[in-house]
N, C-alpha and C positions, 0 to 999 in steps of 0.2 A: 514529446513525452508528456504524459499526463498522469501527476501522482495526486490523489486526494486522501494516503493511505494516513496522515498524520493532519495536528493541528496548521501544519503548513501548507496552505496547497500549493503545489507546484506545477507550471505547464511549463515546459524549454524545447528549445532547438538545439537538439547536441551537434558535432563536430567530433571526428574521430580521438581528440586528447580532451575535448571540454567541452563546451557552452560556447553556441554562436550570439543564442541570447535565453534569459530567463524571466518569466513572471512570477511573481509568489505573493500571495495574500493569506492574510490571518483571517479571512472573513470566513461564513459557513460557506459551506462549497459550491451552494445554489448561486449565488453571488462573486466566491472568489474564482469559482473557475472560472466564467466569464473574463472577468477582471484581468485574471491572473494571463490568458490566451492571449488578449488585446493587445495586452503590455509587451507580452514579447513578440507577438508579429512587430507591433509598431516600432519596437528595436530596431528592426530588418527590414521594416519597410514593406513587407510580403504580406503576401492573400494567403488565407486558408487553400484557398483552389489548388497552392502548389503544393499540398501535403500528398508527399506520395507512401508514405511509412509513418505509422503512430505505436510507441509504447505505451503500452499501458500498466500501473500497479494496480493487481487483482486488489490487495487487500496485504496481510490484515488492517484491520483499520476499523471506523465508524461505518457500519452498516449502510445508511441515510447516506455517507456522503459519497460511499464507493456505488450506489446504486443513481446517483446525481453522476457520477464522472461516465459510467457506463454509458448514460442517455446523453449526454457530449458529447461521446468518443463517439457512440451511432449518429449523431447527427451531422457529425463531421464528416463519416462514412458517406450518410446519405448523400450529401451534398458534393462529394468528391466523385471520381471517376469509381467505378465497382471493384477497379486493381488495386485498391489502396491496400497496404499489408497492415495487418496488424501483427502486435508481439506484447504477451504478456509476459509480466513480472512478478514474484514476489516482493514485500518487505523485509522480510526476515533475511530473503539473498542478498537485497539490495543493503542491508545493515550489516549484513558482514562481511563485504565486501568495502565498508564504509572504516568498521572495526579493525580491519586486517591484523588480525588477531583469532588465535580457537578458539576463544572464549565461546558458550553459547549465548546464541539470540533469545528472548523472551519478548514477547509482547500479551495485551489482555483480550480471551476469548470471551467466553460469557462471566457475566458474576460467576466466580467461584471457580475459576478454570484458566488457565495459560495455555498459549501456545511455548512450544521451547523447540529451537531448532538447535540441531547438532551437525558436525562434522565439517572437513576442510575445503571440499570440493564446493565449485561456485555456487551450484545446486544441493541445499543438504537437507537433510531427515528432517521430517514435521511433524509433532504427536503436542497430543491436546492430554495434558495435566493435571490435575485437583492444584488449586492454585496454590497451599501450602505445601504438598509435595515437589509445585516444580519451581519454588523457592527453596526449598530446603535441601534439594538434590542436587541442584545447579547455582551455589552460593556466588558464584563466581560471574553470571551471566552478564550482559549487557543488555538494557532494555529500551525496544520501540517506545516512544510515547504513546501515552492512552490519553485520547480526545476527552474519556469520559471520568478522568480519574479517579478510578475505580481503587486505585493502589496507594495513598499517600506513602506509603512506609517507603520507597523502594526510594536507596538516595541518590541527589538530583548526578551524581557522578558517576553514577548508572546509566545512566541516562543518556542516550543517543539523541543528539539535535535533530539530525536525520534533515542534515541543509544538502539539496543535491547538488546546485551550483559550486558549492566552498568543499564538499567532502568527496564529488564524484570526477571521473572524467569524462563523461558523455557517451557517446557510442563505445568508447573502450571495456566501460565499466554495461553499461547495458546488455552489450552483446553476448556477453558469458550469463548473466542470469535470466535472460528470455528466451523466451520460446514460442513458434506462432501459433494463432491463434484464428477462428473465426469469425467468435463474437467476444465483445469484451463484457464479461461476468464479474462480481464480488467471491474471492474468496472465500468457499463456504463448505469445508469438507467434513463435518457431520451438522445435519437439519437440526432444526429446533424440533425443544422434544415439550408436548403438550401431555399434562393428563388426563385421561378422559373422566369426562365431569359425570356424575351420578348422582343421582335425587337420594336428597336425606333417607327416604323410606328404604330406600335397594343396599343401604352404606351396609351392612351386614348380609348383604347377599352374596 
């Protein structure tokens, strides 16, 4: 499993109830993924070579760092056998399965915008917000951390730790919010929107 969706990274070896072992670093993810991988092979004693299945969390998350874990998880690929499965994940599943509770998920999209997931099923509804709307609609949410802290207001008891070793159970908890995959991508379901630039003289055309 390889999460870089939060300030925490996280690589594990799950086991059908839990963690055979975990790495996790607070570092940027160029750094802590590495770090974080080593830690838990060296747990196990085991090579990368015997990875025959990789989880991955799309996102949401820091942009930079889910585009770091992406270039990992392929190079894990590369260097593995070409049968390796992949399965991706969301945050927002893995948080509410973390919450076991209806409450909705929230995490931050762009400045000025939330994600907010709803509903009870492992896999639930995703739509993107005006950020004081999907505060105001959803008082009641539980929120992903933001890398970038974009939010101070929202209180820290809102706040999902989002620890997968202490709040998940491994394969148990994986297996209902993934889904496979071919290549491992960032979470990114509407593009960044640019305006197109015009010369002073045309601004009135």
């Amino acid at each position: 499993m390889v999460d870089a969706s939060s300030p925490l990274i996280q690589v594990g070896i799950p086991d059908h109830n839990g963690w055979k072992s975990m790495g996790v670093s607070k570092k940027q993810a160029l750094e802590g993924l590495f770090a974080s991988a080593e830690d838990a092979f060296r747990q196990l004693a085991l090579k990368s070579s015997k990875i025959d299945a990789i989880f991955f969390c799309e996102g949401p998350g820091s942009t930079l760092g889910l585009r770091i874990a992406c270039a990992f998880v392929k190079t894990i690929q590369w260097a593995n056998h070409p049968d390796l499965r992949l399965y991706k994940y969301n945050a927002l599943d893995m948080a509410h399965l973390i919450c076991g509770m209806q409450a909705s998920i929230q995490a931050p999209f762009r400045r000025g915008f939330r994600f907010v997931r709803q509903g009870e099923q492992a896999k639930g509804r995703k739509q993107i917000l005006p950020e004081e709307e999907a505060l105001a609609k959803f008082p009641a949410s539980m929120h992903l951390p933001d890398p970038r802290k974009l939010n101070p207001s929202i209180p820290e008891d809102r706040t999902i730790s989002y620890n997968l070793e202490t709040q998940t159970q491994g394969l148990q908890d994986l297996l209902q919010v993934s889904e496979p995959c071919d290549i491992a991508a960032p979470y990114s379901p509407r593009p960044a929107e640019f305006k197109k630039w015009k010369h002073p003289s045309h601004a009135n055309s």
